[in-house]
PQR file with spaces between the fields and no chain letter, atoms N, CA, C, O and H, PARSE charges and radii, in Angstrom:
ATOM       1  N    UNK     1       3.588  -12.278    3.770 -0.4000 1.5000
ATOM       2  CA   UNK     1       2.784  -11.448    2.896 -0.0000 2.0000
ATOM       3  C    UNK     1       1.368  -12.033    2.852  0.5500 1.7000
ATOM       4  O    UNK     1       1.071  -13.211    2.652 -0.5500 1.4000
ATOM       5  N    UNK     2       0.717  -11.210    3.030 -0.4000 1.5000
ATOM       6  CA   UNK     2      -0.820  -11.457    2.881 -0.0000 2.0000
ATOM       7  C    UNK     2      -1.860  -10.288    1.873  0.5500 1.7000
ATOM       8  O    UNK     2      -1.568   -9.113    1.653 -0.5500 1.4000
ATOM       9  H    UNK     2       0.959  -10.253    3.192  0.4000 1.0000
ATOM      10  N    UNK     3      -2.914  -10.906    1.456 -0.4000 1.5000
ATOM      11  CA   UNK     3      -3.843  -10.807    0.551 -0.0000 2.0000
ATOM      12  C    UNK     3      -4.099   -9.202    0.808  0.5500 1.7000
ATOM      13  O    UNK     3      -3.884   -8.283    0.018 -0.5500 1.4000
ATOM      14  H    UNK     3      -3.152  -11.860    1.635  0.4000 1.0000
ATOM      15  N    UNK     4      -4.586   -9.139    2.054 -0.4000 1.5000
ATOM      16  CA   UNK     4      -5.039   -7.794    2.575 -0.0000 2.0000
ATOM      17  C    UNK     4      -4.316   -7.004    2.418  0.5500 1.7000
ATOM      18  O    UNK     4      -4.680   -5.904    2.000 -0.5500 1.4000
ATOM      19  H    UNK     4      -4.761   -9.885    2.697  0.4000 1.0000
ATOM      20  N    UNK     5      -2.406   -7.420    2.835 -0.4000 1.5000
ATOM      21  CA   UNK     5      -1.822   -6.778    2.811 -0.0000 2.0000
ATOM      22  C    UNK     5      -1.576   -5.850    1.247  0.5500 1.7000
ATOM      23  O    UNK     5      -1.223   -4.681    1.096 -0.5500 1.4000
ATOM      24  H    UNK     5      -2.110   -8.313    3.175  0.4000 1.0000
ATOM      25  N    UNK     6      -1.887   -6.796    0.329 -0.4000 1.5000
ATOM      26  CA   UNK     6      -1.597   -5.966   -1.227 -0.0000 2.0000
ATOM      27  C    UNK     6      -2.850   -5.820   -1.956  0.5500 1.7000
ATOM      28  O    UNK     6      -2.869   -5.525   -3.151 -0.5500 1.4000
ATOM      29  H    UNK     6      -2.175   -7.746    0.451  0.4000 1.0000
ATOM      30  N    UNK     7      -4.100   -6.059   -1.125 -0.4000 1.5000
ATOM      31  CA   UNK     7      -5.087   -5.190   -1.225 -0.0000 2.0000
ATOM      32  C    UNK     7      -5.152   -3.377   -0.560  0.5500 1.7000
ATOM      33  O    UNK     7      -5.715   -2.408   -1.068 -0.5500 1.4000
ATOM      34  H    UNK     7      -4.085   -6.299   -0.154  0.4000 1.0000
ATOM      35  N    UNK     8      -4.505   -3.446    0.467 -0.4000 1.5000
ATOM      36  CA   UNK     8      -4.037   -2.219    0.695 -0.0000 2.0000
ATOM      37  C    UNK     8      -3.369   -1.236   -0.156  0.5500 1.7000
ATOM      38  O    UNK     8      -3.608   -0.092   -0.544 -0.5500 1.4000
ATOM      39  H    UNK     8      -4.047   -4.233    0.880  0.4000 1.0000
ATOM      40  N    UNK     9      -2.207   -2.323   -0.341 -0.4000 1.5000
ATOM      41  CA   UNK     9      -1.362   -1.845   -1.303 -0.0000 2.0000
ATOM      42  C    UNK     9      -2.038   -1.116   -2.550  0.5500 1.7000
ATOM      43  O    UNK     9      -1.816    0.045   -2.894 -0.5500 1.4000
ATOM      44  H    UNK     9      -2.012   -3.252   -0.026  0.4000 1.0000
ATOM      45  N    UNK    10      -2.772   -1.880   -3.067 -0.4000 1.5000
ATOM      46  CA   UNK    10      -3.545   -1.545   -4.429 -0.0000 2.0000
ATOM      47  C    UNK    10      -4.579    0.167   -4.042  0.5500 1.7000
ATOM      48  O    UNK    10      -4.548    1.227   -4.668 -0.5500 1.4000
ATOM      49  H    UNK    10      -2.953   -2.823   -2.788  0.4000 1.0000
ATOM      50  N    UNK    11      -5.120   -0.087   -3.206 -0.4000 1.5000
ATOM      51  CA   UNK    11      -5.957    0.600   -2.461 -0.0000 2.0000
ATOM      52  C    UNK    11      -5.404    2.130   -2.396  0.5500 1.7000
ATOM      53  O    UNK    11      -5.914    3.203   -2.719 -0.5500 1.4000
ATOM      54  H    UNK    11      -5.145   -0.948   -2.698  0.4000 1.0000
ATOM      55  N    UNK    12      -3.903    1.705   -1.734 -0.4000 1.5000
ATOM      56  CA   UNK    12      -3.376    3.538   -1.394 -0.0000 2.0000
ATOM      57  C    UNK    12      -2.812    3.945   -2.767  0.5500 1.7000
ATOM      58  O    UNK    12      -2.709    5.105   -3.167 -0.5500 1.4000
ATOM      59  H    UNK    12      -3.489    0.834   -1.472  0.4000 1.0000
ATOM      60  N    UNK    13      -2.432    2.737   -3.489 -0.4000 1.5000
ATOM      61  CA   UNK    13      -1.846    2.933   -5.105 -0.0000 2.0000
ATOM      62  C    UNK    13      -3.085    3.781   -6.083  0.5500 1.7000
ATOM      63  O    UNK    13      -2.798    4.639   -6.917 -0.5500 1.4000
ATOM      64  H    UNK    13      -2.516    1.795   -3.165  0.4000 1.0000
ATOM      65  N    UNK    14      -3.858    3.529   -5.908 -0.4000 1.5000
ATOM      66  CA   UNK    14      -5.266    4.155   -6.627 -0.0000 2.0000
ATOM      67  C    UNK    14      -5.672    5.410   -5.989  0.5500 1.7000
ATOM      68  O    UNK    14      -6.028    6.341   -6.711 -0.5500 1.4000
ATOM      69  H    UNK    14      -4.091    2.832   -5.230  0.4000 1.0000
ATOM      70  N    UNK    15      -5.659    5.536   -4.739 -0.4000 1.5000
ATOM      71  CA   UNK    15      -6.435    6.841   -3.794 -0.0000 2.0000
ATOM      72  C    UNK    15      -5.313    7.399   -3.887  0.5500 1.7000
ATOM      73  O    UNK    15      -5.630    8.484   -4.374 -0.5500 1.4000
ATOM      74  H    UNK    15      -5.370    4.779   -4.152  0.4000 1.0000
ATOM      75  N    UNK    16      -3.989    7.418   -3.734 -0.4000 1.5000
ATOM      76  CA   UNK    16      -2.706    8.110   -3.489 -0.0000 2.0000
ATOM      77  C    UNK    16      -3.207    8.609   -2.130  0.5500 1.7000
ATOM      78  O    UNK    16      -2.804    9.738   -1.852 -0.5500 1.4000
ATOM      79  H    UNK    16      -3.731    6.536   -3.338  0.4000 1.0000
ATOM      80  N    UNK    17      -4.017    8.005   -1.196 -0.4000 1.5000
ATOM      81  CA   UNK    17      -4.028    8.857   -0.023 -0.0000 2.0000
ATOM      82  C    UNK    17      -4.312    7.695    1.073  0.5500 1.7000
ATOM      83  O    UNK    17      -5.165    6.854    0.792 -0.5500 1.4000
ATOM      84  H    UNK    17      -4.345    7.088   -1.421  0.4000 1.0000
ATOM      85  N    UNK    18      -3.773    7.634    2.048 -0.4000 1.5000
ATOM      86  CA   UNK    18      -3.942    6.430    3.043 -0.0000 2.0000
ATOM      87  C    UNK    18      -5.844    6.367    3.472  0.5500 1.7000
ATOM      88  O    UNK    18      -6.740    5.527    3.393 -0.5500 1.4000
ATOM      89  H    UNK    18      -3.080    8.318    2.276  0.4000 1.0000
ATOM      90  N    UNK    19      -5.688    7.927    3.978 -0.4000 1.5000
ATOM      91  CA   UNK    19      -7.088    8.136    4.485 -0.0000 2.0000
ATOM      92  C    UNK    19      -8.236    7.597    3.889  0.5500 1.7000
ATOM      93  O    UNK    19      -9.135    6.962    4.441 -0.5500 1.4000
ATOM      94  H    UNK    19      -4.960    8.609    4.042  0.4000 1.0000
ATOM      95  N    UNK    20      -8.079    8.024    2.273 -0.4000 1.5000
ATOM      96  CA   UNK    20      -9.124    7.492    0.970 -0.0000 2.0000
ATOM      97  C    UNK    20      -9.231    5.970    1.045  0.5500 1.7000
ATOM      98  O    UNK    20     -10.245    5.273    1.074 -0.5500 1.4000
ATOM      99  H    UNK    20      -7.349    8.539    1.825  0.4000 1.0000
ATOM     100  N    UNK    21      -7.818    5.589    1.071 -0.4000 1.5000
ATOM     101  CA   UNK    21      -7.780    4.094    1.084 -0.0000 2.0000
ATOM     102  C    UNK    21      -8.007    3.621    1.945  0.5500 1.7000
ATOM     103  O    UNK    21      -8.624    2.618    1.587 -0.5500 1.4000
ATOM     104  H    UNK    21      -6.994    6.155    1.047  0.4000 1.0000
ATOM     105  N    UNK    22      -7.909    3.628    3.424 -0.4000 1.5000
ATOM     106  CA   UNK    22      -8.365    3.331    4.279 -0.0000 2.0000
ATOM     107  C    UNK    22     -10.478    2.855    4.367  0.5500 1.7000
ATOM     108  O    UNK    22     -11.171    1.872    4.629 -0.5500 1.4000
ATOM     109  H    UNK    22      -7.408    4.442    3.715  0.4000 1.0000
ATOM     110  N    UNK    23     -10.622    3.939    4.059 -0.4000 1.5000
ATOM     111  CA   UNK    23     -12.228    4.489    3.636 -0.0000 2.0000
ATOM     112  C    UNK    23     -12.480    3.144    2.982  0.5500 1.7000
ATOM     113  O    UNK    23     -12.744    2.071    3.523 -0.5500 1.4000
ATOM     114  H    UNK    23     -10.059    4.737    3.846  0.4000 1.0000
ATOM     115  N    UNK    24     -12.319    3.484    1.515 -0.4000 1.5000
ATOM     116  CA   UNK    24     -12.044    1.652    0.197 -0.0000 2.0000
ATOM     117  C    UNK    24     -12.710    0.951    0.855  0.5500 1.7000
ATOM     118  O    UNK    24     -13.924    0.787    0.978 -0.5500 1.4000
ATOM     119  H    UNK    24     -12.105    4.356    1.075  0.4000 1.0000
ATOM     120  N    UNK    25     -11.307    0.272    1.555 -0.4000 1.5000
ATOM     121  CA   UNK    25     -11.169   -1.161    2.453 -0.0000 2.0000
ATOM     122  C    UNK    25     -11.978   -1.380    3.666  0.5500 1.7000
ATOM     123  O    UNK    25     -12.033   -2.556    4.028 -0.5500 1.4000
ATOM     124  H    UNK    25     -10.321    0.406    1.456  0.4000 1.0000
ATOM     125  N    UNK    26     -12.694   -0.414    4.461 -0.4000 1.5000
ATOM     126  CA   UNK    26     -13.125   -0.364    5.233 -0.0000 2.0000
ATOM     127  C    UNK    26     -12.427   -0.757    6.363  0.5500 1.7000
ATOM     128  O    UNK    26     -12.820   -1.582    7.188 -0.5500 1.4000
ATOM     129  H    UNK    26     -12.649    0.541    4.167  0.4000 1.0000
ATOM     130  N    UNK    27     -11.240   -0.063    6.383 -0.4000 1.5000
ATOM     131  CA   UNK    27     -10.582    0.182    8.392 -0.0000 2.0000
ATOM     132  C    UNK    27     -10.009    1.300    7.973  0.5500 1.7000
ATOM     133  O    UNK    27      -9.919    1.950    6.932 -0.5500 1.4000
ATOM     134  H    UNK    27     -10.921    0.607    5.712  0.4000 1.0000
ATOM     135  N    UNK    28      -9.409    1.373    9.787 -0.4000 1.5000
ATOM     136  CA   UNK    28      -8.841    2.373    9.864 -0.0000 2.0000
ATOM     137  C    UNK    28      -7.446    3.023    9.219  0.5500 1.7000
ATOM     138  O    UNK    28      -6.886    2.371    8.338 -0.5500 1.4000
ATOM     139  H    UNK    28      -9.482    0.845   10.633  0.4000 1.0000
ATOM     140  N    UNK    29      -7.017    3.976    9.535 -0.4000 1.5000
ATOM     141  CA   UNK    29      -6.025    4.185    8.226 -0.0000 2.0000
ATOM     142  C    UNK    29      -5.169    4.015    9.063  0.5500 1.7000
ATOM     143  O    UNK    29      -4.245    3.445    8.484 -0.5500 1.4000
ATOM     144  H    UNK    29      -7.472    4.506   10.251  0.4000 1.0000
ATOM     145  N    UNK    30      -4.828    4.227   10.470 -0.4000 1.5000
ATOM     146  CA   UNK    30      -3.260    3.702   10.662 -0.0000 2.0000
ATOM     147  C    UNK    30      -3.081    2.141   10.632  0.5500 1.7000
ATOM     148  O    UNK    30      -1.999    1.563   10.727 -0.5500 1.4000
ATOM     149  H    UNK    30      -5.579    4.691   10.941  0.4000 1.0000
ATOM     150  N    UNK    31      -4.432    1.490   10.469 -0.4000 1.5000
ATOM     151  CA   UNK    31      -4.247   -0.341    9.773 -0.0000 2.0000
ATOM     152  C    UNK    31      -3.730   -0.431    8.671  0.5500 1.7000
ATOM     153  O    UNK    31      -2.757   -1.130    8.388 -0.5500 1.4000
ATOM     154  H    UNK    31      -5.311    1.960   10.392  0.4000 1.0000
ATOM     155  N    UNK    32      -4.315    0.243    7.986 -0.4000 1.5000
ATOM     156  CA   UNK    32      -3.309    0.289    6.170 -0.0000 2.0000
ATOM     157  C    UNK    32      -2.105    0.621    6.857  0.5500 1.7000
ATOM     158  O    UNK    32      -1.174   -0.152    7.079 -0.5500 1.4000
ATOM     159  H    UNK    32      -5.105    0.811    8.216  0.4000 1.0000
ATOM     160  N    UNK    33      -2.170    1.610    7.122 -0.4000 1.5000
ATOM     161  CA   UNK    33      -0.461    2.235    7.758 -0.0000 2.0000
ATOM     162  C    UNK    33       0.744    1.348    8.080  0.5500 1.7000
ATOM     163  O    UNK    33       1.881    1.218    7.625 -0.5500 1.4000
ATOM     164  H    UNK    33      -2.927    2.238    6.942  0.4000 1.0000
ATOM     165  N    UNK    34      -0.121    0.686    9.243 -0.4000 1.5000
ATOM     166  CA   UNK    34       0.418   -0.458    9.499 -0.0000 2.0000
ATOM     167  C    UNK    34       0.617   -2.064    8.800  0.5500 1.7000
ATOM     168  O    UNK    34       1.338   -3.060    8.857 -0.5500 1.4000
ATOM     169  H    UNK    34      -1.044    0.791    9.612  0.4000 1.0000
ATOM     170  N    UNK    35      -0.381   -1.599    8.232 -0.4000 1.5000
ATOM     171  CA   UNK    35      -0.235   -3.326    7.208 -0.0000 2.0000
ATOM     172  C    UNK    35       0.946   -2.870    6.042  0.5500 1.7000
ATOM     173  O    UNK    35       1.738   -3.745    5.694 -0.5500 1.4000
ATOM     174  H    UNK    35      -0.967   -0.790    8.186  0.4000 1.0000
ATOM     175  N    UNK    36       1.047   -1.644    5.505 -0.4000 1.5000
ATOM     176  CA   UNK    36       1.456   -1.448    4.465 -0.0000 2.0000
ATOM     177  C    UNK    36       2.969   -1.481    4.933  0.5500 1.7000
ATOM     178  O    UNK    36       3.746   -2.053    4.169 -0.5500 1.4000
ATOM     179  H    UNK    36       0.404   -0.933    5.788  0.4000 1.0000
ATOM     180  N    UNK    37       3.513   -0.897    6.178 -0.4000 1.5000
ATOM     181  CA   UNK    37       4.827   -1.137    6.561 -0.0000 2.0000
ATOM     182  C    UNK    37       4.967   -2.210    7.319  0.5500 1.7000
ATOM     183  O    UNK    37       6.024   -2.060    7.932 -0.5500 1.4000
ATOM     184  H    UNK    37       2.882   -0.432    6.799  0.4000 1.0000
ATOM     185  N    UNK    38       4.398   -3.357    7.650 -0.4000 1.5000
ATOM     186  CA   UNK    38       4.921   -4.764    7.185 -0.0000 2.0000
ATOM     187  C    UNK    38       5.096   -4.926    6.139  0.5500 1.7000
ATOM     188  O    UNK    38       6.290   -4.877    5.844 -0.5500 1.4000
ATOM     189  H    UNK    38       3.540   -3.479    7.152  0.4000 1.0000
ATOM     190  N    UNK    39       4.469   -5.104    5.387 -0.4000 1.5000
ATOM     191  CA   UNK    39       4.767   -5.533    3.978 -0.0000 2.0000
ATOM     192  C    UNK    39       6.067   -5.204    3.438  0.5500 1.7000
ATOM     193  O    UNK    39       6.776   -6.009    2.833 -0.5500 1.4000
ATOM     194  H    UNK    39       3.499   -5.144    5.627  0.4000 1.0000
ATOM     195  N    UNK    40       6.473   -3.531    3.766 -0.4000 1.5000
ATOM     196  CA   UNK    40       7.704   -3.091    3.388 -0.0000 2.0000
ATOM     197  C    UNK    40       8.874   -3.554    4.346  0.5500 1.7000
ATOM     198  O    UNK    40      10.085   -3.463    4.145 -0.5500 1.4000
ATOM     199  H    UNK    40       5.898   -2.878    4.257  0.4000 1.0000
ATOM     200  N    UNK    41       8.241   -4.047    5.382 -0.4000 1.5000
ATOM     201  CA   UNK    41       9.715   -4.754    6.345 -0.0000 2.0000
ATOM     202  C    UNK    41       9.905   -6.315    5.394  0.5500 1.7000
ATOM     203  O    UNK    41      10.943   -6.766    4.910 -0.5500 1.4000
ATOM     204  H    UNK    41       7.257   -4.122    5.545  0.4000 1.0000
ATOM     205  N    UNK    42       8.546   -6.878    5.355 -0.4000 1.5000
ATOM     206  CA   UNK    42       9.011   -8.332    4.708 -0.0000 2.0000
ATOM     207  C    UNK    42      10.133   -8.577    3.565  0.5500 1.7000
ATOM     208  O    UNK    42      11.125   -9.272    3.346 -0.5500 1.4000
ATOM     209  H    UNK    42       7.703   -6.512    5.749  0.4000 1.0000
ATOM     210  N    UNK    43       9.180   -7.359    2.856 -0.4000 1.5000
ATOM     211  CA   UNK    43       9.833   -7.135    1.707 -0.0000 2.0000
ATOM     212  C    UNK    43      11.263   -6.679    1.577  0.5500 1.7000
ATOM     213  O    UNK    43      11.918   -6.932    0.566 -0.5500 1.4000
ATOM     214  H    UNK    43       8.374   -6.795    3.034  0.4000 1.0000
ATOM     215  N    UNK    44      11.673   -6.108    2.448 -0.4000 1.5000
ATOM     216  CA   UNK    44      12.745   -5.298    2.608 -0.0000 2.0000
ATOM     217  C    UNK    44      13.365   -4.315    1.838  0.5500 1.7000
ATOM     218  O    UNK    44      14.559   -4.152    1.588 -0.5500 1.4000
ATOM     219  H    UNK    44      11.140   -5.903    3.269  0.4000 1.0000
ATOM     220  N    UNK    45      12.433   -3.720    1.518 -0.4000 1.5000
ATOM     221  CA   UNK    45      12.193   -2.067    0.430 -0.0000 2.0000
ATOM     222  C    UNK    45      11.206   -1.309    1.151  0.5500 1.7000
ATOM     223  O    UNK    45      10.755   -1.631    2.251 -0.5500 1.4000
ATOM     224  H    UNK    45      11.463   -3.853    1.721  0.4000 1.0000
ATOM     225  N    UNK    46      10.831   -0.097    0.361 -0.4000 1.5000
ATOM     226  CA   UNK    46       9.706    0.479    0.787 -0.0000 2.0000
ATOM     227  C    UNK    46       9.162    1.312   -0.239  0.5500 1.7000
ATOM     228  O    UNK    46       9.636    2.209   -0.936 -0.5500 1.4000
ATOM     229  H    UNK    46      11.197    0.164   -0.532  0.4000 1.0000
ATOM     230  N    UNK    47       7.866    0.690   -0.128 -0.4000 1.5000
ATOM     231  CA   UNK    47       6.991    0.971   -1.295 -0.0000 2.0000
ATOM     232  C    UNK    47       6.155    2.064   -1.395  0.5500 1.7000
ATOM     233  O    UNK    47       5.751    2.099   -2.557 -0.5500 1.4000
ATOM     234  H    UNK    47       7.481   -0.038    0.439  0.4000 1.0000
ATOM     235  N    UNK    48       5.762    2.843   -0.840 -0.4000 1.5000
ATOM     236  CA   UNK    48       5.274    4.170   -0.571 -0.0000 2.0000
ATOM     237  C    UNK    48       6.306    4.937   -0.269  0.5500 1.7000
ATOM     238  O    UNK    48       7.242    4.520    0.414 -0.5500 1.4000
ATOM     239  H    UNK    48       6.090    2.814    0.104  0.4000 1.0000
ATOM     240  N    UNK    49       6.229    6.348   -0.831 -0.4000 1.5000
ATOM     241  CA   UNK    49       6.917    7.488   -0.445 -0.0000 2.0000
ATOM     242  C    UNK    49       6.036    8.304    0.071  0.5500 1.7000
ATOM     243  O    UNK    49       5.322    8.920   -0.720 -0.5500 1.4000
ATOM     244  H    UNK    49       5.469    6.687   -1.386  0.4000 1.0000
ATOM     245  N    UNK    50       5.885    8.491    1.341 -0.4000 1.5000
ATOM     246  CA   UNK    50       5.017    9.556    1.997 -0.0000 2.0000
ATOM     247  C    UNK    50       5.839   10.782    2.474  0.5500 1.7000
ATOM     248  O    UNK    50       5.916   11.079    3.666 -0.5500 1.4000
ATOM     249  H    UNK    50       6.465    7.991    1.984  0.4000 1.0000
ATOM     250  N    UNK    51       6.364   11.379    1.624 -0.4000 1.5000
ATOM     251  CA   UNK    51       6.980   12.733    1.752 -0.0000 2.0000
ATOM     252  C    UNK    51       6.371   13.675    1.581  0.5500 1.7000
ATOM     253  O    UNK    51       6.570   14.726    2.190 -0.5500 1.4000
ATOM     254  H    UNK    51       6.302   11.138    0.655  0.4000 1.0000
ATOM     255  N    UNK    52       5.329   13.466    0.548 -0.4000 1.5000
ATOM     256  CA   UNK    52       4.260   14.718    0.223 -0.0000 2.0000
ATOM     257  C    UNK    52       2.787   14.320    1.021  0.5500 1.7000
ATOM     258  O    UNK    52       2.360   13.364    1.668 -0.5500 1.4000
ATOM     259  H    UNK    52       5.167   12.612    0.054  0.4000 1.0000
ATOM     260  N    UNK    53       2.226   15.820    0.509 -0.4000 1.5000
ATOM     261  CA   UNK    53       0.505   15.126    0.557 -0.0000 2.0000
ATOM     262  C    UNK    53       0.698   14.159   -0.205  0.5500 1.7000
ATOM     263  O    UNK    53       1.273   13.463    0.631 -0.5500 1.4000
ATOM     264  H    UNK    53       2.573   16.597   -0.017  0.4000 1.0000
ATOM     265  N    UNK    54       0.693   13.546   -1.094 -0.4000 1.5000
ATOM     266  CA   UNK    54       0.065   12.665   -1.855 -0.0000 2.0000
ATOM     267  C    UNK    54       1.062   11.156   -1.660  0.5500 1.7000
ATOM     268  O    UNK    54       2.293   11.149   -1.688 -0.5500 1.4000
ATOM     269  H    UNK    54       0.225   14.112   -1.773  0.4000 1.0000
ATOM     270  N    UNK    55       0.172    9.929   -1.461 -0.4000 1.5000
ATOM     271  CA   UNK    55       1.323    8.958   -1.270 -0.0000 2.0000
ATOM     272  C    UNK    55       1.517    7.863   -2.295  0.5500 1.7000
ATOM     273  O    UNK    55       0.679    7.017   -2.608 -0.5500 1.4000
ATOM     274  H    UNK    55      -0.827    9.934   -1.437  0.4000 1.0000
ATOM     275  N    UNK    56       2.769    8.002   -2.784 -0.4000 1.5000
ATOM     276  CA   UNK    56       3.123    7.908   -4.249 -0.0000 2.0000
ATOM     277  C    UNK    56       4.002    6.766   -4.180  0.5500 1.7000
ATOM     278  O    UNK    56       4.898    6.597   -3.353 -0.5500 1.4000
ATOM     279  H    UNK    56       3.449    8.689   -2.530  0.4000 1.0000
ATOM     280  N    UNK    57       3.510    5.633   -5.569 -0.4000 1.5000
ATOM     281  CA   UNK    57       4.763    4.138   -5.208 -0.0000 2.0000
ATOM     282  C    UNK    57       6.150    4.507   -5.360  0.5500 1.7000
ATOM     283  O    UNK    57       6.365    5.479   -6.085 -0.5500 1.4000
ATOM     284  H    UNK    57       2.782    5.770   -6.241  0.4000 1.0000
ATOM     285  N    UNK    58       7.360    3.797   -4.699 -0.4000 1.5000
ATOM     286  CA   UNK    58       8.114    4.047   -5.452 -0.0000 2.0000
ATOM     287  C    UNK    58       8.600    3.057   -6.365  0.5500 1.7000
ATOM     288  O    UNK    58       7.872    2.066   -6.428 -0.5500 1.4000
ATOM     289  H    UNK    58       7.185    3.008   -4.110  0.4000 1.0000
ATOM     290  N    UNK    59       9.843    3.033   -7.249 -0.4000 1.5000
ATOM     291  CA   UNK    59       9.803    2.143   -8.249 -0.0000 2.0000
ATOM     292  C    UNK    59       9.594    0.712   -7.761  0.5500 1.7000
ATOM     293  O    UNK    59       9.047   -0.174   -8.419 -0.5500 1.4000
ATOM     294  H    UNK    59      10.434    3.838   -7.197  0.4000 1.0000
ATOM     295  N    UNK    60      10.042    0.603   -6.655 -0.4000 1.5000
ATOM     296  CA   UNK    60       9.884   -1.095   -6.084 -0.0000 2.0000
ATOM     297  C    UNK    60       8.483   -0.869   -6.229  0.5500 1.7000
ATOM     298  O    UNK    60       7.869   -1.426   -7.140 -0.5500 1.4000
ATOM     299  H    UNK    60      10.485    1.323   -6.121  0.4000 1.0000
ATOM     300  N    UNK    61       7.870   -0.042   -5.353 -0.4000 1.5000
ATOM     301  CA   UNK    61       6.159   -0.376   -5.236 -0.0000 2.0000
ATOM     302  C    UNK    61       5.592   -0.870   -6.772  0.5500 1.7000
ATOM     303  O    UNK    61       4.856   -1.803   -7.093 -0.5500 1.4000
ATOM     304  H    UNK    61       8.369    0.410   -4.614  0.4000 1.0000
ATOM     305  N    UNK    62       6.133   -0.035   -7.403 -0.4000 1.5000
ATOM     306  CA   UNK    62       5.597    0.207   -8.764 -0.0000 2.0000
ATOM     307  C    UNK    62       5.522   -1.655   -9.266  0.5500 1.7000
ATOM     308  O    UNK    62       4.469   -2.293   -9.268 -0.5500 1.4000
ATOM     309  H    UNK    62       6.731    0.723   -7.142  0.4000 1.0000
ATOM     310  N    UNK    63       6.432   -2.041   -9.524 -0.4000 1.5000
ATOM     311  CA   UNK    63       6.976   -3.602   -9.419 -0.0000 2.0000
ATOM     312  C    UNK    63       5.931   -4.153   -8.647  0.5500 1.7000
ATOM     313  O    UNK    63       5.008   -4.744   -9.207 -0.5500 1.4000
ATOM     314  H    UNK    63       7.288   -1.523   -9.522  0.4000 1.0000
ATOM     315  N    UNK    64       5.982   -4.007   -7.258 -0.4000 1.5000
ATOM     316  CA   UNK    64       4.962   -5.269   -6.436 -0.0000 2.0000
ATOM     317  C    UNK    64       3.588   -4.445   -6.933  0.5500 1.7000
ATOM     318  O    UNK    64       2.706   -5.107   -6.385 -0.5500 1.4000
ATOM     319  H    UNK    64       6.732   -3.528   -6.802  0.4000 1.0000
ATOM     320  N    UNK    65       3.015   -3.524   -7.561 -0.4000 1.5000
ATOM     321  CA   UNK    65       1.785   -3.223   -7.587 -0.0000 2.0000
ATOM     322  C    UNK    65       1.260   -4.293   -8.234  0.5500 1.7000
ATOM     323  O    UNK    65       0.335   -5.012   -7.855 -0.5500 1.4000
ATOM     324  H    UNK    65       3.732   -2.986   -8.005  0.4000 1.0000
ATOM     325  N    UNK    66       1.961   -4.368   -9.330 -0.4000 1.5000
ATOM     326  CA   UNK    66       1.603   -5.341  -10.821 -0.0000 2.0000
ATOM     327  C    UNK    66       1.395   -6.800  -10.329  0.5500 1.7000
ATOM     328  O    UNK    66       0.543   -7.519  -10.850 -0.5500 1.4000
ATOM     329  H    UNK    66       2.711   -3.783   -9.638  0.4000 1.0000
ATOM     330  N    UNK    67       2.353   -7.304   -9.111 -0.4000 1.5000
ATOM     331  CA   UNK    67       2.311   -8.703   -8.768 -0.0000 2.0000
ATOM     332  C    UNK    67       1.127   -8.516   -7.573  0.5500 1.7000
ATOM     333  O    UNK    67       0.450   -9.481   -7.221 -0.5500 1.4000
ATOM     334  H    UNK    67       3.045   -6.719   -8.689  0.4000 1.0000
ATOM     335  N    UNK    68       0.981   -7.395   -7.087 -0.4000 1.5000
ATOM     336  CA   UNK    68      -0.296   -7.771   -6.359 -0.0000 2.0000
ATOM     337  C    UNK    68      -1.626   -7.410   -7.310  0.5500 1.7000
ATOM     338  O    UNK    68      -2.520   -7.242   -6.481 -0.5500 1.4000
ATOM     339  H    UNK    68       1.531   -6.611   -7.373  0.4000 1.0000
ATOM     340  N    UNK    69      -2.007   -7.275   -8.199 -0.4000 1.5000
ATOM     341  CA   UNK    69      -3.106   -6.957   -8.776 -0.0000 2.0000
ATOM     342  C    UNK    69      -3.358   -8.337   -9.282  0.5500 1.7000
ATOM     343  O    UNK    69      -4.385   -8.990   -9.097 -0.5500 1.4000
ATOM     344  H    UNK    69      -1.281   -7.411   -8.873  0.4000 1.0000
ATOM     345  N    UNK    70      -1.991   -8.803  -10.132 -0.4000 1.5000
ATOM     346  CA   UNK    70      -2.278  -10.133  -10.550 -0.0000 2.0000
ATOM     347  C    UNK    70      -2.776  -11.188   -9.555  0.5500 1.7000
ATOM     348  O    UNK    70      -3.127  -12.280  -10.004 -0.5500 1.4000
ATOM     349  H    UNK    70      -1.157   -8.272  -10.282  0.4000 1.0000
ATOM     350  N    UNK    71      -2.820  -11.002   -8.538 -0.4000 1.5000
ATOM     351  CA   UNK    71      -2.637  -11.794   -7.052 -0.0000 2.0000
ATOM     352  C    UNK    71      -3.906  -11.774   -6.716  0.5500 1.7000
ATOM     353  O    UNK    71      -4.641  -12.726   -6.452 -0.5500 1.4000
ATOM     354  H    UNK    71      -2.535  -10.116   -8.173  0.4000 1.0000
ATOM     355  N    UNK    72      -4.124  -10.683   -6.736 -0.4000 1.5000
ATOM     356  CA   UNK    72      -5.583  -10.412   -6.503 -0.0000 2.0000
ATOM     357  C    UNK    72      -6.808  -10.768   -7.537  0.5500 1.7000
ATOM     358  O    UNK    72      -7.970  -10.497   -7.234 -0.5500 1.4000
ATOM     359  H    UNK    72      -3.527   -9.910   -6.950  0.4000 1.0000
């Protein structure tokens, strides 16, 4: 787990949109994409639900949001 990685996190948690968040952080969005599903392999959950337009935590995310903000 890395810094960036739950700066992302925080990032798509606020925009609800990879693209927006992507924008934020300044890269590209399949990098969030990709950083954000490591994180969910490390972790071994998955913290975004991208079923809709909008990409929404789920309760795990909800959980690591709080420990990455503090982190940050």
């Amino acid at each position: 787990m890395e810094l960036r990685q739950l700066e992302y996190l925080v990032a798509v948690a606020e925009e609800a949109n990879f693209t927006r968040a992507a924008e934020r952080v300044r890269i590209s969005q399949s990098g969030v994409s990709a950083q954000i599903r490591q994180l969910e392999h490390e972790l071994g959950v998955e913290l975004i639900d991208r079923s809709g337009r909008r990409a929404t935590l789920t309760s795990a995310g909800a959980a690591v949001l709080e420990h990455a903000r503090a982190a940050l």
